[in-house]
MOPAC internal coordinates of N, CA, C and O (Angstrom, degrees):
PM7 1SCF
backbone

  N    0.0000 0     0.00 0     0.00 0    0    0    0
  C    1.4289 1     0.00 0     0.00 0    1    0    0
  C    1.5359 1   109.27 1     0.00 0    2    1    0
  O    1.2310 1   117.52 1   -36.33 1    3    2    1
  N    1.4827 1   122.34 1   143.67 1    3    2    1
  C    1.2951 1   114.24 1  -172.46 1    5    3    2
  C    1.4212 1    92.88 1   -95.64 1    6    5    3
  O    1.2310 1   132.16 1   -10.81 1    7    6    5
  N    1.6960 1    94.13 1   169.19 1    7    6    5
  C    1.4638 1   104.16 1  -176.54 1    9    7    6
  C    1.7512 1   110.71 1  -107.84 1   10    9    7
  O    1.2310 1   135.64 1   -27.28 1   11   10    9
  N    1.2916 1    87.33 1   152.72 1   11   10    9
  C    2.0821 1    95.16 1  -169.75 1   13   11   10
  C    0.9109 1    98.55 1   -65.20 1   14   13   11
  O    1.2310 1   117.12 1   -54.18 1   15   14   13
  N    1.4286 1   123.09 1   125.82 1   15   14   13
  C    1.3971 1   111.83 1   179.31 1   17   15   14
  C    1.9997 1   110.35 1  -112.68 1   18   17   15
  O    1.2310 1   119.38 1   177.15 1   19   18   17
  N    1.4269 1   118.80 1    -2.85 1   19   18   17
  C    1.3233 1   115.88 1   162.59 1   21   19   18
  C    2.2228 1   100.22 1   -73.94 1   22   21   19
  O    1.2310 1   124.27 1   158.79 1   23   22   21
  N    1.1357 1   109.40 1   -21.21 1   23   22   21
  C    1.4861 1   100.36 1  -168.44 1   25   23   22
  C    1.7288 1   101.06 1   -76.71 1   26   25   23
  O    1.2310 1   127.63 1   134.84 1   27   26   25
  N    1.5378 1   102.91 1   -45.16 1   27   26   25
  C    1.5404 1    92.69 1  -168.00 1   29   27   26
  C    1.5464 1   126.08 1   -75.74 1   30   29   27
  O    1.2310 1   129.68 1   165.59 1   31   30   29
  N    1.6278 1    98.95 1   -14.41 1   31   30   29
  C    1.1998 1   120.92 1   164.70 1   33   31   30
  C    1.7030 1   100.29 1   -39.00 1   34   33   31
  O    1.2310 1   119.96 1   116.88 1   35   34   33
  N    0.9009 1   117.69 1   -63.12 1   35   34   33
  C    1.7315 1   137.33 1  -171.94 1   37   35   34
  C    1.1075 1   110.56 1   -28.31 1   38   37   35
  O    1.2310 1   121.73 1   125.74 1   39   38   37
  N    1.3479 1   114.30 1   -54.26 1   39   38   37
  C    1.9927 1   143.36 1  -137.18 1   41   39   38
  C    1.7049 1    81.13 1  -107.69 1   42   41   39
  O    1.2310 1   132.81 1   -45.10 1   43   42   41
  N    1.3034 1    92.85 1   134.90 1   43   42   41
  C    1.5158 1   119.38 1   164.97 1   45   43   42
  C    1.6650 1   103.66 1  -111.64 1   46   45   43
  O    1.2310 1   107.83 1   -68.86 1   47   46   45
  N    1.3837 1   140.31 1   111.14 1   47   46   45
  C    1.5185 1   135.17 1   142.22 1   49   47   46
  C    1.3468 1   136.32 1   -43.21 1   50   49   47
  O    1.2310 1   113.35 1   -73.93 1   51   50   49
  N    1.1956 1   130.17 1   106.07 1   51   50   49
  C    1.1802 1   125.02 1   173.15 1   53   51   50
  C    1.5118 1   116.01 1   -71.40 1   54   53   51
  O    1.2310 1   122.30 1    -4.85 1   55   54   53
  N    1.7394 1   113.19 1   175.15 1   55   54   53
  C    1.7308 1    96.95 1  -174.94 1   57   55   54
  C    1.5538 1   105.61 1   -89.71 1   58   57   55
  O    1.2310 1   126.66 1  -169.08 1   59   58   57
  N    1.3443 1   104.79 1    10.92 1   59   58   57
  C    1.7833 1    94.77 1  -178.75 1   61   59   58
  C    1.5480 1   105.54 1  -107.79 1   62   61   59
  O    1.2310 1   131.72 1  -171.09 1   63   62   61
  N    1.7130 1    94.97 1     8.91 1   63   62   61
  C    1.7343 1    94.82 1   174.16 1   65   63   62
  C    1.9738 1   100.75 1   102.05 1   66   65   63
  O    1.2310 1   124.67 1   154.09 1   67   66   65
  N    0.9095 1   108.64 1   -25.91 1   67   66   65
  C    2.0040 1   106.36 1  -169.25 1   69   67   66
  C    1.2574 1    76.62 1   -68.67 1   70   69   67
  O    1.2310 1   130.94 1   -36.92 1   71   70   69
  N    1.6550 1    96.50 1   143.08 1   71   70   69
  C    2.2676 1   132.36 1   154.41 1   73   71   70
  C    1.2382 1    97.30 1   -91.34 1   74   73   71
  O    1.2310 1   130.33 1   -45.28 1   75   74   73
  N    1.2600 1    97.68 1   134.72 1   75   74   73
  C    1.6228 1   127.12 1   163.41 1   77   75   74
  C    1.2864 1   112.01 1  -123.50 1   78   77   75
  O    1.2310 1   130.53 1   -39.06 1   79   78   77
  N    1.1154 1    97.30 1   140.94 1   79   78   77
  C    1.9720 1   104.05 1  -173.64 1   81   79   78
  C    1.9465 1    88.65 1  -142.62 1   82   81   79
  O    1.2310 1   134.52 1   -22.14 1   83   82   81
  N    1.7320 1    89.51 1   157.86 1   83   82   81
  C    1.3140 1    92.00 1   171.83 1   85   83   82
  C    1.5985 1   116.25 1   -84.88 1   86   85   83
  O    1.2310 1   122.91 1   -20.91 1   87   86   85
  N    0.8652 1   112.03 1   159.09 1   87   86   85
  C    1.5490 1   117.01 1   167.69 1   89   87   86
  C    1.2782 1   122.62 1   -65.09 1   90   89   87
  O    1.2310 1   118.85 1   -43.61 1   91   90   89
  N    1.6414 1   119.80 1   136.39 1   91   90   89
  C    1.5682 1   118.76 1  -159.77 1   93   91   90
  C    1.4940 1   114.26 1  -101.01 1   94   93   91
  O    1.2310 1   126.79 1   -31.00 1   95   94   93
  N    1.2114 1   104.55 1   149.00 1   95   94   93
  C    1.6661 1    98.80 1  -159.87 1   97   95   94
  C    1.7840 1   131.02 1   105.26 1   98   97   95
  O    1.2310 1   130.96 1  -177.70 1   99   98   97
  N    1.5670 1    96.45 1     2.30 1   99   98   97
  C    1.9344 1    90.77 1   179.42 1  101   99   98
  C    1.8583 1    93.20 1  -121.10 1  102  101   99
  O    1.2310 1   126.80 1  -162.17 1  103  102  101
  N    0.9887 1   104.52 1    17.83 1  103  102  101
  C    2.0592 1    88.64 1   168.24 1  105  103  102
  C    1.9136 1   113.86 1   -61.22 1  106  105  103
  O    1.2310 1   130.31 1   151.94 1  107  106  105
  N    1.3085 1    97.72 1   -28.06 1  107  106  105
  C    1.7935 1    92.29 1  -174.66 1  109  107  106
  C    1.1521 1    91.57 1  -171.07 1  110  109  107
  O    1.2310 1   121.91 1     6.61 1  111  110  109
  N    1.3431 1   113.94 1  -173.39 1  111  110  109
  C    1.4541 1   135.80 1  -160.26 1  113  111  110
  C    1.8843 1   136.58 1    37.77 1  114  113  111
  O    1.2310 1   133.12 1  -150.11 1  115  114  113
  N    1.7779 1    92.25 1    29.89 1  115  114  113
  C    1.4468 1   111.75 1   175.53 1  117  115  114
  C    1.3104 1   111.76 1   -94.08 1  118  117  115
  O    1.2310 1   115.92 1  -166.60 1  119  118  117
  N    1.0370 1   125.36 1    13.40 1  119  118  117
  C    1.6726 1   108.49 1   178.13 1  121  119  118
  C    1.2043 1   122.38 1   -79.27 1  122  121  119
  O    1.2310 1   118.97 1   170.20 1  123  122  121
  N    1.3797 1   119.57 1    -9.80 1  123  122  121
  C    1.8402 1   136.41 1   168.89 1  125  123  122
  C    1.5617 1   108.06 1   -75.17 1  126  125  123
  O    1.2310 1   126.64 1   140.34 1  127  126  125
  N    1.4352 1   104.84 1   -39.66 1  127  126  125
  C    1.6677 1   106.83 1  -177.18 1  129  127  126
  C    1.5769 1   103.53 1   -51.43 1  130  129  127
  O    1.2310 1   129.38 1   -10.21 1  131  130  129
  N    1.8144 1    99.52 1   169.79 1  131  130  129
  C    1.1436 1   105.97 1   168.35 1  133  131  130
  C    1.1809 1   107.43 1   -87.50 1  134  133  131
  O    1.2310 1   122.07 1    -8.86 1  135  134  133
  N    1.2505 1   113.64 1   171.14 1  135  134  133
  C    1.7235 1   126.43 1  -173.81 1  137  135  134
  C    1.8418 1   100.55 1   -58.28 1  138  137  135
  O    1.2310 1   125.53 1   134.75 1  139  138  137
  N    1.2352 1   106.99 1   -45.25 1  139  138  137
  C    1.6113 1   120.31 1  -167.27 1  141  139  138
  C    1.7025 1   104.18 1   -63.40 1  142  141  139
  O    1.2310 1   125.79 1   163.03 1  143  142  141
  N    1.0884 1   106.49 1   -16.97 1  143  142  141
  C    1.8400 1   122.86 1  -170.93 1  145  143  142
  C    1.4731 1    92.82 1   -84.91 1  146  145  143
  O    1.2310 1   132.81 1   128.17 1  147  146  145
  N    1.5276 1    92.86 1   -51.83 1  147  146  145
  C    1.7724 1    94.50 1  -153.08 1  149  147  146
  C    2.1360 1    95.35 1   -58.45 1  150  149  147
  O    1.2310 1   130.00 1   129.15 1  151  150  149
  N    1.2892 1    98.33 1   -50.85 1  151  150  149
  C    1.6311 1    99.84 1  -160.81 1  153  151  150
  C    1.5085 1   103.84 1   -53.36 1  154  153  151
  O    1.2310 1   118.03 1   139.41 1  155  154  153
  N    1.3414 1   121.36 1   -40.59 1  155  154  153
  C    1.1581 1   161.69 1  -149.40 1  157  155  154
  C    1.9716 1    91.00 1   -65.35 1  158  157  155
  O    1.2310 1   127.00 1   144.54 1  159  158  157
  N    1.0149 1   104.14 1   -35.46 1  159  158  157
  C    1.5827 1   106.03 1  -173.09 1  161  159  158
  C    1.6014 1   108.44 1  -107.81 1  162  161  159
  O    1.2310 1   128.20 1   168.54 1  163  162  161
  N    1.7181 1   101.82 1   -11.46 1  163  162  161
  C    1.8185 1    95.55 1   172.60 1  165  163  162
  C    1.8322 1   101.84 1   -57.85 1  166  165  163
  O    1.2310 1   114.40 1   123.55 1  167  166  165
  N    1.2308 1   128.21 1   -56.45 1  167  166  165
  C    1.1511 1   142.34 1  -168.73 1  169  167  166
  C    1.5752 1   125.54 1   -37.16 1  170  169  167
  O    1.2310 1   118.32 1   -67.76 1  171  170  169
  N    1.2856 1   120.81 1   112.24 1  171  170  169
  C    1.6636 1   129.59 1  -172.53 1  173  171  170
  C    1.3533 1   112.07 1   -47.71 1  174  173  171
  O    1.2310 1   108.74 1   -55.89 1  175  174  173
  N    1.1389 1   138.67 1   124.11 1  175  174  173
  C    1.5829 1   139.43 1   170.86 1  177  175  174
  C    1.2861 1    96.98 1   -98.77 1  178  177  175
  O    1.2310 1   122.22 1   -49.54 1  179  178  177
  N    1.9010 1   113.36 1   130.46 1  179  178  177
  C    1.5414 1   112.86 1   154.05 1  181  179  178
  C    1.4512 1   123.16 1   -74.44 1  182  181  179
  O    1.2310 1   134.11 1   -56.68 1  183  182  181
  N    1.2778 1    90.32 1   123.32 1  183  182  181
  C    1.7967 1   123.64 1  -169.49 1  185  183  182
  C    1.8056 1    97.04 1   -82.05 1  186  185  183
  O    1.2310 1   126.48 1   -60.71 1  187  186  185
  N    1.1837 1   105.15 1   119.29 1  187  186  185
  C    1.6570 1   101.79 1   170.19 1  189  187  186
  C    1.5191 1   110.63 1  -129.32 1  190  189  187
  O    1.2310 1   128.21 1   -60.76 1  191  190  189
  N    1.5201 1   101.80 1   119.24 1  191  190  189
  C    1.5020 1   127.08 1  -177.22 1  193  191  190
  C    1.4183 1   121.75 1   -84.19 1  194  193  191
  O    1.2310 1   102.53 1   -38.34 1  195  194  193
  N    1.4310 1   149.60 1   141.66 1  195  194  193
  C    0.9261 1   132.71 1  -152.73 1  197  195  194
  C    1.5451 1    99.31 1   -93.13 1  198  197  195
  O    1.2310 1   110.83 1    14.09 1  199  198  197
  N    1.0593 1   134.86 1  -165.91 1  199  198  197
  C    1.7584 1   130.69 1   174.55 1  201  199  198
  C    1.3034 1   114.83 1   -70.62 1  202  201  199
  O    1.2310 1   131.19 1   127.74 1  203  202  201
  N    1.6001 1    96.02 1   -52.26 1  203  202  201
  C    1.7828 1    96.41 1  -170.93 1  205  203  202
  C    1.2493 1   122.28 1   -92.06 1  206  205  203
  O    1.2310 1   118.16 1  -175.73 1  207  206  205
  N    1.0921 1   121.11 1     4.27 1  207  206  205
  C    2.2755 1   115.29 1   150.27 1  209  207  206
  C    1.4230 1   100.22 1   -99.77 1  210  209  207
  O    1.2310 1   108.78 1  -177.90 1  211  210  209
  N    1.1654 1   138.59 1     2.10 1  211  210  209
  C    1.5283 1   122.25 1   171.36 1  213  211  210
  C    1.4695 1   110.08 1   -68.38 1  214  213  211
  O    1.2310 1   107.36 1   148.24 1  215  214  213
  N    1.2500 1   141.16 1   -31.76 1  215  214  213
  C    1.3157 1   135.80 1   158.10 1  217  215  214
  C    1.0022 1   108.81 1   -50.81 1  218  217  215
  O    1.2310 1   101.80 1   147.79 1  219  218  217
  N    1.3698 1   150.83 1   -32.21 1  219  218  217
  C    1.5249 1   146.07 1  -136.89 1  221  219  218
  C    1.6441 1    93.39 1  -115.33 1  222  221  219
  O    1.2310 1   123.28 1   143.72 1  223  222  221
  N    1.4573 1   111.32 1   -36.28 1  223  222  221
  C    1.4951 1   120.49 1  -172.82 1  225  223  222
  C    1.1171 1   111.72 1   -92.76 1  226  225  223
  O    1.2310 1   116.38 1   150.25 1  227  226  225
  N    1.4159 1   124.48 1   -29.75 1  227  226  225
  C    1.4579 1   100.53 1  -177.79 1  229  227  226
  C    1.8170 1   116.98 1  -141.98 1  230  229  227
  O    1.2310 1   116.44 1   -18.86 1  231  230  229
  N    0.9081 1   124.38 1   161.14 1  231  230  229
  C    1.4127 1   130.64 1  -153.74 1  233  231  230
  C    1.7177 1   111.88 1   -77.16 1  234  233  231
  O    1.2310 1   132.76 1   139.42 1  235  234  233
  N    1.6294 1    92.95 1   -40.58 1  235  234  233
  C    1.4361 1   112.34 1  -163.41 1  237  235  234
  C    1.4398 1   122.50 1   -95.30 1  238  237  235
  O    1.2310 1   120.10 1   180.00 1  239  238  237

């Protein structure tokens, strides 16, 4: 099975193995937020995948 490659694009690996993905929802329409919102969504959330689509999702 090939692997998604717009999804893994997404996923950052850490070296202890944890996915980080960004948080969904800050590409545009933050200029109303507060400043504390805006930074608030730069920040990586650990993404947890179940076992059996992690082959399908990711390469590594």
């Amino acid at each position: 099975m090939k692997t998604n490659k717009s999804f893994s694009k997404r996923l950052k690996q850490t070296k202890n193995g944890k996915l980080l993905a960004r948080k969904p929802g800050k590409n545009h329409f933050n200029a109303k937020e507060s400043r504390s919102s805006q930074l608030a969504g730069k920040q990586m959330n650990v993404f947890v995948i179940k076992n059996k689509p992690l082959g399908r999702f990711l390469p590594f």
